[in-house]
N, C-alpha and C positions, 0 to 999 in steps of 0.2 A: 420159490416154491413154498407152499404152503401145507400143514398138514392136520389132522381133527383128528383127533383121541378122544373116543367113547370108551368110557368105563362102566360095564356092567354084570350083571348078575353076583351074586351072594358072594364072589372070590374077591370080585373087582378086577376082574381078566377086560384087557385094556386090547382094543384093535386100532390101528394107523389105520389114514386113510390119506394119501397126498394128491396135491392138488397142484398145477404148473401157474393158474393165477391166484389171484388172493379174491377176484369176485365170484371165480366159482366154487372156491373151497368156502366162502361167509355166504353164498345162498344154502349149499348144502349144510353146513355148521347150523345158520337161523332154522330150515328143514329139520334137521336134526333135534334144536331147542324147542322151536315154537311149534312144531304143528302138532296137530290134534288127531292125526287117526290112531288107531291103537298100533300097529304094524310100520315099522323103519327100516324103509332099503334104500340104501345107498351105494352108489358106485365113483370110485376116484378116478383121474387118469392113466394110470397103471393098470387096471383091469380090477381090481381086487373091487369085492362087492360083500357087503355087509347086508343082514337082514336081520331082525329081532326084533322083540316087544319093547315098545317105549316105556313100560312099567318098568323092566329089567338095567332100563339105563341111570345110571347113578350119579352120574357127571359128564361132562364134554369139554375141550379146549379148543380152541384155536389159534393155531401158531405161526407165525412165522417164522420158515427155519433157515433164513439170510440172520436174521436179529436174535434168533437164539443160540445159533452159532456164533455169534460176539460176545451173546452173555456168559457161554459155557466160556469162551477162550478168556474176559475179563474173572471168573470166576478162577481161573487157574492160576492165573497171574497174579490173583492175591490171594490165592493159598501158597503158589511158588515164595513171594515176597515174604508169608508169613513167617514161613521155613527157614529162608537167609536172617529175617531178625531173628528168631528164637534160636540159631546158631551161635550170631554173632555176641547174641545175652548170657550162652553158655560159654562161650570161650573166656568172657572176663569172669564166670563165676569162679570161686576158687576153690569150691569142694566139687563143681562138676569137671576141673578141669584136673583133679586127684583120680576122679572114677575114668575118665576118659584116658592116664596111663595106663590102667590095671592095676590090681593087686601087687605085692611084692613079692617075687620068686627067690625062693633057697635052691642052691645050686648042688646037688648032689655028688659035682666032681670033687675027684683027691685033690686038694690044694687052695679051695676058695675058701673063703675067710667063714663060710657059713656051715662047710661041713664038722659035721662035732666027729670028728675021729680021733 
């Protein structure tokens, strides 16, 4: 599946549009880029239909959402891996692994070595 993100107007309010092949989602994307009338409607395979001024369009992409979906799952995988190193960098440090007991607790009971009675 394939899908085209138009981002337009002053907010940059962004519309999907998917596509089940890749050549009909890059005729409508080129449509989208290259033509020349003043007025853009589009329609995906899902029913959803877009219309606006090509003036108002401020960018476009074309995706493939098989291959972007590897790139979000490679992207998590090495922020996951970043997470287990900056752990394992904390565990040998020796003032973060001071912060990582807590603080020192005085015990308020009759008998511990730390109540001043």
């Amino acid at each position: 599946m394939f899908q085209i993100t138009l981002t337009f107007g002053p907010t940059g309010t962004q519309w999907a549009l998917v596509f089940q092949t890749e050549e009909k989602a890059r005729a409508a994307w080129l449509h989208a880029s290259l033509g020349n009338s003043e007025y853009l409607s589009l329609e995906d395979d899902f029913g959803q239909t877009v219309s606006l001024t090509r003036a108002s369009i401020s960018g476009s992409m074309l995706e493939s959402l098989e291959k972007s979906q590897i790139a979000h799952i490679e992207i998590m995988l090495h922020r996951t891996r970043l997470q287990a190193k900056a752990q394992q960098l904390a565990s040998a440090d020796p003032s973060l692994r001071t912060m990582a007991r807590g603080p020192a607790v005085m015990t308020p009971f009759e008998g511990s070595r730390f109540n001043c009675r």
